[in-house]
C-alpha positions in Angstrom: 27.2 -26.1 29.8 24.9 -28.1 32.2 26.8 -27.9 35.5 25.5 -29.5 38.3 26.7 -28.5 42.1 27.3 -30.7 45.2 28.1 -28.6 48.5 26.7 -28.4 51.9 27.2 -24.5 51.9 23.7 -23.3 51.2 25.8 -19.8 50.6 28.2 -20.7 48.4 25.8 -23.4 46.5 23.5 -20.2 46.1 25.8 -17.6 44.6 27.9 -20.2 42.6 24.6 -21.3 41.0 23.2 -17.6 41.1 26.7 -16.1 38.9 27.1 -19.4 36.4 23.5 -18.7 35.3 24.3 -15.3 34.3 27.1 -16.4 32.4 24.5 -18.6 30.1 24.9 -21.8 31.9 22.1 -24.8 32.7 23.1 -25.0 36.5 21.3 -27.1 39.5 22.1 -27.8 42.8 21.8 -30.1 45.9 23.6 -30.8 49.5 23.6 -34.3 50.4 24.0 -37.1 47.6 21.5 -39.4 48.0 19.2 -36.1 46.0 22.1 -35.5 43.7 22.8 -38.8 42.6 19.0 -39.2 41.8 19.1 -35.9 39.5 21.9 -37.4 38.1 20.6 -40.6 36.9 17.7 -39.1 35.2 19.3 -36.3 33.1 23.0 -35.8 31.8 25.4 -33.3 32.9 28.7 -31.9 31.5 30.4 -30.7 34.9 30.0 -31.8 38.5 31.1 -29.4 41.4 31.9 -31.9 44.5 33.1 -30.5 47.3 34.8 -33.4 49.3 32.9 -33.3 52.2 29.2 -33.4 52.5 27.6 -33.2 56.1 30.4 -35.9 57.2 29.8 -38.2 53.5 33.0 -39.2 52.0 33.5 -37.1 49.3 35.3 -39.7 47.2 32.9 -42.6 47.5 30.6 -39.9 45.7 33.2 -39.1 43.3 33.3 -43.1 42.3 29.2 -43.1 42.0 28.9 -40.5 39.8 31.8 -42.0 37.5 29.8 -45.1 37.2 26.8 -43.3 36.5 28.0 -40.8 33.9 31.4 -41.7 33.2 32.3 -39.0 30.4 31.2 -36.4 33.1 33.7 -33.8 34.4 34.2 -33.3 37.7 35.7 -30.6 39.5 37.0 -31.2 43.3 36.0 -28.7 45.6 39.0 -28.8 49.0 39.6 -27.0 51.5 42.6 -24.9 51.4 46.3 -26.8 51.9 44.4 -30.7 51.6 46.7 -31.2 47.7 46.6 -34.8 49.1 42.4 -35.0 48.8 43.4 -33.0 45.4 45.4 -35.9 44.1 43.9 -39.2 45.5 40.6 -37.5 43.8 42.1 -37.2 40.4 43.6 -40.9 40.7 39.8 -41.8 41.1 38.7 -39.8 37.6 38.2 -36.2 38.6 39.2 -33.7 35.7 41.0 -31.0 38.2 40.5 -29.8 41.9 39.7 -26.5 43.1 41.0 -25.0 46.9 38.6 -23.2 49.0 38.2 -20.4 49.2 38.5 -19.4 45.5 37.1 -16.8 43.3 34.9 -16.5 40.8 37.3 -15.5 38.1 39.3 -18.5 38.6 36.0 -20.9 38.8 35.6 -19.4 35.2 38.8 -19.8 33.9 38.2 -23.7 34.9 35.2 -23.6 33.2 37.1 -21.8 30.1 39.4 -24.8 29.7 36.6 -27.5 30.1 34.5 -25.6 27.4 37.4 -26.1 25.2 38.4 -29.8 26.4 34.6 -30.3 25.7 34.7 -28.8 22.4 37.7 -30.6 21.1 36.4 -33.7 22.8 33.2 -33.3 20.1 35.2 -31.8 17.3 37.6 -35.4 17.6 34.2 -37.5 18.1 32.8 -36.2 14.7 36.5 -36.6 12.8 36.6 -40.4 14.2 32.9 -40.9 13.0 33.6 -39.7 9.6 37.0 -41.6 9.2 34.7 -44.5 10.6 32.3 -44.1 7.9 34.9 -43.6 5.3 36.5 -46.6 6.2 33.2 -48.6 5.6 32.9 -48.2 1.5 32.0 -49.7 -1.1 34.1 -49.1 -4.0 33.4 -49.3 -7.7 30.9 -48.1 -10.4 30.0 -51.3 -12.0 26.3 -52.1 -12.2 26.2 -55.0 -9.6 27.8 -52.6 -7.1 25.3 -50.1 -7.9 22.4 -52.8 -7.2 24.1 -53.5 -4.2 23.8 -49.8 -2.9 20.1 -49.6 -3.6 19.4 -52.7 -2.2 21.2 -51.5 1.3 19.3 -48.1 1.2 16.1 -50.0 0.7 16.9 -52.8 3.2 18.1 -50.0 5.9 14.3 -48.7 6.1 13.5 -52.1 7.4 13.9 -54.5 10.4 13.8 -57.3 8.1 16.5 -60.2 8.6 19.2 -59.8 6.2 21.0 -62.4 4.4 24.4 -61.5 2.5 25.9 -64.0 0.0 29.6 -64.0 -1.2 32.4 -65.1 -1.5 35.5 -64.3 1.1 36.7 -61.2 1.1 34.1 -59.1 -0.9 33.0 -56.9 1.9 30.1 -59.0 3.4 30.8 -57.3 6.2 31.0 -53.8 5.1 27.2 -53.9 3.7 26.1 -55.3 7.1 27.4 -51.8 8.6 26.4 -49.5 5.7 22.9 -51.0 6.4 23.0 -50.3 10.1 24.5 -46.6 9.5 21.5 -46.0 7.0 19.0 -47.3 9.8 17.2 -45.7 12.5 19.7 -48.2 14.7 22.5 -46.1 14.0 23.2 -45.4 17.7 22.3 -48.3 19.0 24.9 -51.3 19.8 26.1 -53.2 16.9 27.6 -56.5 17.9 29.9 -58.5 14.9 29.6 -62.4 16.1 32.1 -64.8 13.7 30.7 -68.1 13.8 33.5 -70.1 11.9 35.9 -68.5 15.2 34.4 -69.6 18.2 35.0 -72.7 19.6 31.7 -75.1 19.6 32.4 -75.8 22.9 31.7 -71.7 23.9 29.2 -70.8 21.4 26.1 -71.0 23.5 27.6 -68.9 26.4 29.3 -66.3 23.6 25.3 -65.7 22.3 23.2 -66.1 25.5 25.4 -65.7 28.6 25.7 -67.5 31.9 24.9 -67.2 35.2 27.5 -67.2 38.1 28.5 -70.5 38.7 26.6 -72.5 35.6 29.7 -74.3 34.9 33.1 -74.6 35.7 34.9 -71.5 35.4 31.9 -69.6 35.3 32.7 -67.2 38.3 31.0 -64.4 37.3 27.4 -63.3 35.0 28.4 -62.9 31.4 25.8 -61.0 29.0 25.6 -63.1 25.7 25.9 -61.0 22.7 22.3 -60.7 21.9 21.6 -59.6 25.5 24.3 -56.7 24.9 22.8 -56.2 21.4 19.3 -55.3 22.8 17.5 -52.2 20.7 20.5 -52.5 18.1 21.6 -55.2 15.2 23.5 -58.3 15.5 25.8 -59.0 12.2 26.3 -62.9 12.7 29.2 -63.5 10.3 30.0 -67.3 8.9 26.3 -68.1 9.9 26.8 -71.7 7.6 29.7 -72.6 10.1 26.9 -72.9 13.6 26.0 -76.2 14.7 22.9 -78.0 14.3 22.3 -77.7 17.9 22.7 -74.2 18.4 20.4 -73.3 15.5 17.2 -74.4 17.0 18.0 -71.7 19.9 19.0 -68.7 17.2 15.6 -69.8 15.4 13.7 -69.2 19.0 15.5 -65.8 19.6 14.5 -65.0 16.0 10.6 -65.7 16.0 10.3 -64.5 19.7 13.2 -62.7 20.5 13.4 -64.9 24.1 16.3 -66.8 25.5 17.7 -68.4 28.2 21.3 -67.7 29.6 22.6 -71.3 30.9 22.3 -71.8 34.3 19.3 -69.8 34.3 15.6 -70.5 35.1 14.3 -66.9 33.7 13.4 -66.3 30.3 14.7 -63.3 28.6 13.8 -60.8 26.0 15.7 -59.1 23.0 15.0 -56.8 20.4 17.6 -57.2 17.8 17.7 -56.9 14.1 19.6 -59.7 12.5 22.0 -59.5 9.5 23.9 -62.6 8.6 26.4 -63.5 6.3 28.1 -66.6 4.5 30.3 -67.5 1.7 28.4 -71.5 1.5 25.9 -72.5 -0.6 23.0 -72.6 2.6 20.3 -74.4 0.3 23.4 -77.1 -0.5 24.1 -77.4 3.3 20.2 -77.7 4.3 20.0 -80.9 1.3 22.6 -82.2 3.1 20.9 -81.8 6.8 23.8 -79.4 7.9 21.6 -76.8 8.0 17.8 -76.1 9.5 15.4 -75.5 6.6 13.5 -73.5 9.3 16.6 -71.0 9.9 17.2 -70.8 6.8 13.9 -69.0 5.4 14.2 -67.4 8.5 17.6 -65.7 7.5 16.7 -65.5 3.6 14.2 -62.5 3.3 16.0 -59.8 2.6 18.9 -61.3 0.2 22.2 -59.2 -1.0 24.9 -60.9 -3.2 27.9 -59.4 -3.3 30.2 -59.7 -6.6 33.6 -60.9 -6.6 36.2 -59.1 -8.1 37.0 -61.0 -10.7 33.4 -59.7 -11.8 34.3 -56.5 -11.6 37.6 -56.3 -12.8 37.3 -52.4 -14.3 36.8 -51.2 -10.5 40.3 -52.1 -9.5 42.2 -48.8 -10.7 39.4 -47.3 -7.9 39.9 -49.8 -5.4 43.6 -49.5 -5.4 43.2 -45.5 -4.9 41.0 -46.1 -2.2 42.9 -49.2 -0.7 46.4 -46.6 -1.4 44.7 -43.9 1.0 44.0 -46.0 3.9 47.8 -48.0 3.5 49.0 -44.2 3.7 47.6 -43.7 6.8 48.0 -46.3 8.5 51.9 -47.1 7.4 52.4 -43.3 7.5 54.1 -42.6 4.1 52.5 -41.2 1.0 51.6 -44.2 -1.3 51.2 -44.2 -5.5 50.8 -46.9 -8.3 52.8 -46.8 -10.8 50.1 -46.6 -13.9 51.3 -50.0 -15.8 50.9 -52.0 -12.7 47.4 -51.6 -12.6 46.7 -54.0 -16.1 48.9 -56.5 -14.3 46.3 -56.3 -11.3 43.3 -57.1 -13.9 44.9 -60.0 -15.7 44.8 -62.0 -12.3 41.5 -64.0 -11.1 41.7 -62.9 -7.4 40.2 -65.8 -5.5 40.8 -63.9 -2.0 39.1 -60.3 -3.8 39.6 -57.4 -1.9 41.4 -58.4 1.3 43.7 -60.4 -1.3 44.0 -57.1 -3.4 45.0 -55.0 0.0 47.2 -58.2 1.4 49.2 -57.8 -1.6 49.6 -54.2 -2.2 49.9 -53.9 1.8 53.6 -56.0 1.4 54.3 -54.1 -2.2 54.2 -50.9 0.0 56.4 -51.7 3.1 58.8 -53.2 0.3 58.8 -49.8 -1.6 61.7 -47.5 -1.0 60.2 -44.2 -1.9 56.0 -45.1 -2.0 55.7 -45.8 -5.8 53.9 -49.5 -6.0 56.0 -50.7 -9.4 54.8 -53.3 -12.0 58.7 -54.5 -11.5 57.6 -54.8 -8.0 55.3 -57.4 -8.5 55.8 -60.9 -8.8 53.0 -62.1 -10.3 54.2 -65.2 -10.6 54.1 -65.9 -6.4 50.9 -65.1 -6.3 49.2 -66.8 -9.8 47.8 -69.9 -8.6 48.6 -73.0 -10.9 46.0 -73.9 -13.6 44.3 -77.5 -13.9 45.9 -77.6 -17.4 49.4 -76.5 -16.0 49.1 -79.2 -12.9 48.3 -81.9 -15.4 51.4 -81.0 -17.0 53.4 -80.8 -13.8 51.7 -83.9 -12.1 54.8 -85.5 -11.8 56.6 -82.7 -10.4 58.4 -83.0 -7.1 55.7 -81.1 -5.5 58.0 -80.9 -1.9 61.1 -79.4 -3.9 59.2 -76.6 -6.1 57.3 -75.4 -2.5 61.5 -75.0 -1.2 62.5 -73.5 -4.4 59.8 -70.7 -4.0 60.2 -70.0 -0.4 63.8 -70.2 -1.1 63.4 -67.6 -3.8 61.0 -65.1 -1.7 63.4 -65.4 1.7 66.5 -63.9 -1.0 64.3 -61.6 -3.2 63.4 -60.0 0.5 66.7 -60.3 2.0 68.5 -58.4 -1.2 65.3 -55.9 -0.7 66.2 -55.2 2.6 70.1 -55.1 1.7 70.7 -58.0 4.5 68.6 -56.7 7.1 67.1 -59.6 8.8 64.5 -57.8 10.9 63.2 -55.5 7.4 63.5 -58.9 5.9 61.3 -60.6 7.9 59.0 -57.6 7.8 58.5 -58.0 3.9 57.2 -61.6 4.6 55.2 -61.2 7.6 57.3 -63.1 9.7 58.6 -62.3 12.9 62.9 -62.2 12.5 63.3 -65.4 14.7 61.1 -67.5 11.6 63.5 -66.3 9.0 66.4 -67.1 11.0 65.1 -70.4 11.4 64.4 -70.9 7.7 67.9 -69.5 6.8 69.7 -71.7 9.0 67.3 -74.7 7.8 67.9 -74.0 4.3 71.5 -73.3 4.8 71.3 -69.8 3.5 74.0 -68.3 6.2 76.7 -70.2 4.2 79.1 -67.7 2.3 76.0 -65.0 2.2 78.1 -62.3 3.7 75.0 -59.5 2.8 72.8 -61.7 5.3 73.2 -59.7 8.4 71.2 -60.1 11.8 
């Protein structure tokens, strides 16, 4: 380990230092902070000896300077012997554990034992979280157009490029943008998601470029915009055909020269991002109708990907429902299958919301699901089979107000005789909190001689 020690005690600095580098450790010292903390700042370190006092220095204000420098650093406490309360204000303030002068060296590396193993876990949970990270970011299927997506994101991930990627909601737009990012040289660097169809107009300019301290109302503090905070990384700006005309001119800017301006501010800054975008409109369509700058638009539009919807596709679902099965296990904590004859069901629908629609729904067929097996019985396909035209023509003089009651009527008792009464389960089923159903019981006078409708 790379241990770094802070004592006034030539002595003890000396021989500490002297036996920890025996022991195969990287180990420097110094005895006043002001030299410490500049060591500090220009390499990393894994443990910090601090004793508490320093030639009069409070031993805590360094504590709280070296956590704001490195803040994954340990630090071990030095104190003199019966001062527990030092021992404990300094591990309010971040430090891992506290040792009491005088101590031995035996003890020091028993510390040291436990810290190597803290570290060592630490790394071993970092490497699990990145692989469950990178799991989670798939791309599912074997058809051909998923296969031309796959080259075109390890070609695109060589390159800088602007990326533009086409589809409609809920085909994983977004999970390209991050398989590109994780095939890049960027990798490390920040990656900031920006959805432009969720900020407020209002907000938008201050959400990309910052403000300064007292630009506008409310503006008590400097806020970093999120290309500042992307510097040397990518920006993935998602619903790019919702910005404004007016914001577009000023993305175009930070695009061709990677300058900007927070408001409030006189200084121009500098970024360097890689931009990935993303959008579900027809951008030519918007820039005939003047919604959208032709400018930006061949801007965005070098690098292209499309992705299919799954109604394109439909011979991946058996795989997606596997993959989309394993990730429900985890995070509902039950062991999840499907039953092998609801899977043709599945590929006889059209799927307008693709794959968030496919997880939505087998999401609510596994919480519903006694004992983890997703059932063809389960699944009432007629709640979520969207009319045809031919089928509305038919029914266009249908009492459109009464058939919307007559379903929801039907779901609220289909849940309720799921959940044998239970209003909270109930309401779980439908995604509602208990208080809704309650409300739509009462307004739909379900209470009424329904003695298996229990609160």
């Amino acid at each position: 380990m790379r241990i770094f020690i802070i004592d006034d005690d030539k002595n003890l600095a000396d021989m500490l230092t002297s036996a920890l580098v025996k022991d195969g450790h990287e180990v420097r010292s110094a005895m006043e902070s002001s030299s410490a903390l500049g060591f500090m700042e220009s390499s990393d370190w894994d443990v910090v000896l601090l004793d508490i006092k320093l030639n009069g220095e409070d031993g805590f204000d360094v504590l709280r300077r070296i956590r704001a420098i490195h803040p994954e650093c340990i630090i071990l406490m030095m104190t003199a012997f019966g001062k527990i309360d030092q021992a404990v204000e300094s591990m309010k303030l971040g430090a891992f554990d506290f040792l009491e002068k005088p101590f031995s060296l035996s003890f020091l590396r028993i510390k040291l034992g436990k810290i190597q193993s803290h570290l060592s876990l630490k790394t071993q949970n970092g490497i699990l979280r990145q692989e469950l990270e990178n799991k989670k970011w798939r791309l599912v299927g074997n058809h051909p157009r998923l296969q031309e997506v796959r080259e075109q994101i390890a070609k695109y991930a060589k390159f800088d490029s602007p990326v533009l990627i086409l589809g409609e909601s809920g085909t994983g737009k977004e999970v390209a943008a991050r398989l590109i990012v994780n095939q890049s040289s960027r990798r490390d660097e920040p990656f900031i998601v920006v959805n432009c169809g969720a900020i407020p107009e209002h907000l938008m300019e201050s959400m990309f470029f910052g403000h300064e301290k007292g630009s506008f109302t409310g503006a008590h503090a400097l806020q970093k915009g999120k290309f500042e905070l992307a510097n040397g990384g990518t920006i993935f700006l998602d619903e790019i055909g919702e910005l404004p005309l007016n914001l577009q001119s000023k993305l175009l800017r930070v695009i061709e020269s990677g300058e900007f301006e927070r408001i409030g501010g006189t200084r121009n800054l500098k970024t360097q991002v890689r931009i990935l975008s993303a959008t579900n409109r027809n951008l030519e369509h918007l820039v005939r109708k003047g919604t959208f700058r032709a400018d930006l638009y061949y801007r965005l539009h070098v690098l292209v990907i499309e992705m299919p919807a799954l109604r394109e596709r439909i011979e991946d679902i058996p795989l997606l429902v596997e993959y989309l099965l394993q990730q429900l296990s985890a995070e509902l904590h039950r062991t999840l299958v499907a039953e092998k004859n609801l899977l043709p069901s599945l590929q006889r629908l059209e799927w307008p919301g693709n794959i968030r629609e496919l997880k939505n729904i087998l999401e609510r067929l596994a919480v519903m699901s006694e004992d983890g097996v997703i059932r063809e019985k389960d699944f009432f396909l007629a709640q979520w089979k969207k009319p045809s035209l031919e089928l509305m023509e038919e029914k266009k003089n249908i009492d459109f107000k009464r058939e919307i009651e007559e379903r929801e009527k039907n779901m609220i008792l289909n849940a309720l005789d799921k959940a044998k009464g239970n209003h909270t389960m109930a309401a779980r089923f439908l995604g509602m909190k208990r208080t809704t159903l309650q409300y739509h019981l009462k307004k739909m006078d379900l209470k009424k001689g329904k003695n298996l409708f229990k609160g």
